[in-house]
N, C-alpha and C positions, 0 to 999 in steps of 0.2 A: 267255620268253614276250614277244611283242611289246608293247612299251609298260609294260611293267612292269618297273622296275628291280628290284626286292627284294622279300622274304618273309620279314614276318617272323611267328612264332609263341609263343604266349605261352604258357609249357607248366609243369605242376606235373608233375615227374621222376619221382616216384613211377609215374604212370599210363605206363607203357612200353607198353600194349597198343594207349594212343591213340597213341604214336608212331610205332609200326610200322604202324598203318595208312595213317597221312598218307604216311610216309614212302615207302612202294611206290604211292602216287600218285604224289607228288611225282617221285621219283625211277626206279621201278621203269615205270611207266606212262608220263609225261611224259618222264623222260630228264633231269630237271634237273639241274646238279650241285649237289655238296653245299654249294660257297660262294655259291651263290643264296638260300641258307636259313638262317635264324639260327634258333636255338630260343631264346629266353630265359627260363632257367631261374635265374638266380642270384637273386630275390626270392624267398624260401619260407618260410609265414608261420609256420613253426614254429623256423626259426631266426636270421631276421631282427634283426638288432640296434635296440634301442627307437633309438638316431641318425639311422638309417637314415628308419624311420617318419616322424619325428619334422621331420625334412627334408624330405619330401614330404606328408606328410597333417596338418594343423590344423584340428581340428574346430570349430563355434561355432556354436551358434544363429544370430547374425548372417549367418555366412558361409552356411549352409543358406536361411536364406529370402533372402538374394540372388542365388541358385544356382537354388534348386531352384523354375523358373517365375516366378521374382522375382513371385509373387502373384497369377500369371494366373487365367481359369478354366480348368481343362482340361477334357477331351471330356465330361465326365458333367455335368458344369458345379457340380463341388464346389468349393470352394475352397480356397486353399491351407493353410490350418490345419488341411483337414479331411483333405486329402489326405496331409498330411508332418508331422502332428501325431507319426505312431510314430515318426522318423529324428530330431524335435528331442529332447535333451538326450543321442543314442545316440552309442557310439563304434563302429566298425565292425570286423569280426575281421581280424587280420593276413591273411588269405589273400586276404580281398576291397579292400586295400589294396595288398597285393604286384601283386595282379592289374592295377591301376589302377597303380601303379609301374612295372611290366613293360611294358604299354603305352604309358606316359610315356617310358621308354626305348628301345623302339622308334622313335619320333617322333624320338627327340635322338639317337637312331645316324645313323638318314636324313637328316638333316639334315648330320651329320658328313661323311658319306661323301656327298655332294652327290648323293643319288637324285632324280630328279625326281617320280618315284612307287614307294610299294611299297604291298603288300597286309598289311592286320597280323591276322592271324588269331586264334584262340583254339583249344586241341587238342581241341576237340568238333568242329570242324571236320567239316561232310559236303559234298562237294565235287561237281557236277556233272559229270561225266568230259573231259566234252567241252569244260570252260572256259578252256585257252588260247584254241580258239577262238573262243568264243563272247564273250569279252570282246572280240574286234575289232567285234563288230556293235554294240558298247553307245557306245563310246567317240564315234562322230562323233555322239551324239545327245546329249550332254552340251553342255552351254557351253562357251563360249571358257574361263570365268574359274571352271571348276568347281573346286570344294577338295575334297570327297570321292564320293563312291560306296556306297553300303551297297547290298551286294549280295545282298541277303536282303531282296526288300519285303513280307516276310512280316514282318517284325520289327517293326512297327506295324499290325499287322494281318493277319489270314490271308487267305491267298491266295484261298480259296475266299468271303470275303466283301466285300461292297461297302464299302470303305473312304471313310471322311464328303470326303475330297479327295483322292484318286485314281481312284475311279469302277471299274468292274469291269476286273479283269486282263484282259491280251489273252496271248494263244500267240506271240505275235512280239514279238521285243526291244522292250523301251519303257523309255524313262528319266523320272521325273518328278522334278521340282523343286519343293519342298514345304520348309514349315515344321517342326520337326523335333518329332513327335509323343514324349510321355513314352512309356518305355520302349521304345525305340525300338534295341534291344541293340546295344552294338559289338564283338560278336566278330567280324565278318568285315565289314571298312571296308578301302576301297580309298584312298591316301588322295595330295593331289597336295601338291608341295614349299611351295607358297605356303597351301595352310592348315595344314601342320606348323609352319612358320615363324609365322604368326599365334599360333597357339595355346601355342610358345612361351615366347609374352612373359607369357603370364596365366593358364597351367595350374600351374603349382606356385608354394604349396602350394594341395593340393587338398581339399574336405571334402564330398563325396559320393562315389557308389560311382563310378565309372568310366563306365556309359551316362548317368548322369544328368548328372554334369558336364560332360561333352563339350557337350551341350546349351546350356549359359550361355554356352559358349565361341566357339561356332559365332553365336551370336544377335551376342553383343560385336560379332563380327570381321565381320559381316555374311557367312561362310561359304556358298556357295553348297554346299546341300547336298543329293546325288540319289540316287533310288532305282531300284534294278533290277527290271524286272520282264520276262519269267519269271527267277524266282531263279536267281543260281548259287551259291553259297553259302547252306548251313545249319546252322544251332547245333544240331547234335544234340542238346543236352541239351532243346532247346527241342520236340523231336519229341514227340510223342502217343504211350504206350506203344504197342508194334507196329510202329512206321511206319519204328525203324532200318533193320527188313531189306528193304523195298522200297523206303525214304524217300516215304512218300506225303505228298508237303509241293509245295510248289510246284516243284520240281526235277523231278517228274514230270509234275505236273498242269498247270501253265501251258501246257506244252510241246503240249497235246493238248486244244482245247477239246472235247471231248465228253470229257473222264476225269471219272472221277466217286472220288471213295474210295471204297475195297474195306470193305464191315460189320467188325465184329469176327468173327473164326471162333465165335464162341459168343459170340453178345447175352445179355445178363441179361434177362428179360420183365417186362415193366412191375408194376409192383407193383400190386396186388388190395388193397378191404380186408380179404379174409378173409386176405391173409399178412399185415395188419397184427394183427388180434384172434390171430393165432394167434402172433404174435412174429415171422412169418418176413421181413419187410422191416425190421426193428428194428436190424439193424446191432450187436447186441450178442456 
């Protein structure tokens, strides 16, 4: 793919069915070959050694609220105690650690092997068909000095609504440059050599989950960090039940200012009080 040195994927080995999907993208579709693609699968948080861990993730109160918004307000205008009050005194499961590992090693591959850019994916991966090419139109609309790419601007917000700083989606490529909203997922981040290198120096050890950290890291390093929109990349896990099989997310909808999403095939009807007195909206 032009302009993209590498791919990598962040995959729990177990799920083979997400592999064979990407894969006949990747490859079957695309035409890639197989050494364009890493899968990194050697973190797995059922058999990971506590060393292992223990090397990259150090948990602490302290380290969370200097991480996590270092006490900002965020969008609701809660604040931080009230926001990250459940994550202090938690330790987090080896899976969602490995995951945040796995991507930390991605970074230090590319680095290794002097890519100047790769794409680091997650295996929910849902892919826009058409995104070798479509990433050509994205790129000259970026900064001189961009460090990544999330290529999913649905990932702080959905497509279909007006987000508080980026203003209504358009159908034709747009890139914006934005402050990096909470939860702002990184499974599919495009990422350039000079914010791999930044981040570095001051991602491990790490003590958040993997989207959130990335956050404090980008802010430190003054990261220029940009959003795609119409999406090419989506978190499938992040879809709306139903929307796998058409992906009705931004992947289709951007692409076509008059789409609208498709109802449910069978809405539930609004609840009555007579199904409450009779038990039937009771949910028991």
């Amino acid at each position: 793919i032009e302009g993209l040195g590498h791919i990598y994927i962040v995959h729990f080995a177990p799920l083979v069915e997400r592999r064979k999907l990407i894969e006949a993208i990747l490859h079957g579709k695309w035409g890639l070959s197989k050494e364009y693609v890493t899968w990194i699968t050697w973190c797995d948080g059922r058999t990971v050694e506590a060393e292992t861990i223990n090397k990259y993730y150090a948990p602490s109160n302290e380290c969370m609220r200097t991480r996590a918004l270092q006490g900002d307000k965020v969008q609701d205008n809660r604040t931080f105690d009230e926001n990250f009050d459940a994550i202090l005194n938690f330790r987090f499961k080896n899976a969602q650690i490995c995951a945040a590992i796995s991507h930390a090693d991605a970074l230090s591959d590319m680095l290794t092997n002097g890519y100047e850019t790769a794409l680091v994916l997650e295996d929910d991966a849902v892919f826009d068909l058409e995104f070798p090419s479509l990433l050509q139109d994205y790129k000259p609309l970026m900064d001189p000095d961009w460090g990544v790419l999330f290529t999913d601007a649905a990932t702080s917000c959905h497509w279909w609504d007006e987000c508080w700083d980026v203003g209504v989606k358009r159908a034709v490529p747009s890139v914006y440059r934005r402050s990096v909203p909470q939860g702002a997922f990184g499974g599919a981040i495009l990422w350039h050599r000079r914010a791999a290198a930044a981040m570095a120096q001051t991602l491990v050890p790490f003590c958040l989950p993997w989207d959130m950290e990335i956050e404090y890291h980008f802010r430190i390093h003054n990261i220029s960090v940009n959003f795609a929109t119409p999406s090419l990349i989506v978190q499938g896990s992040f879809l709306n039940p139903g929307e796998r099989g058409f992906t009705g997310s931004s992947l289709l909808g951007e692409r076509d200012p008059y789409y609208t999403p498709p109802l449910p095939a069978n809405p539930a009807p609004p609840a009555t009080k007579d199904d409450a007195v009779q038990g039937g909206g009771g949910g028991e």
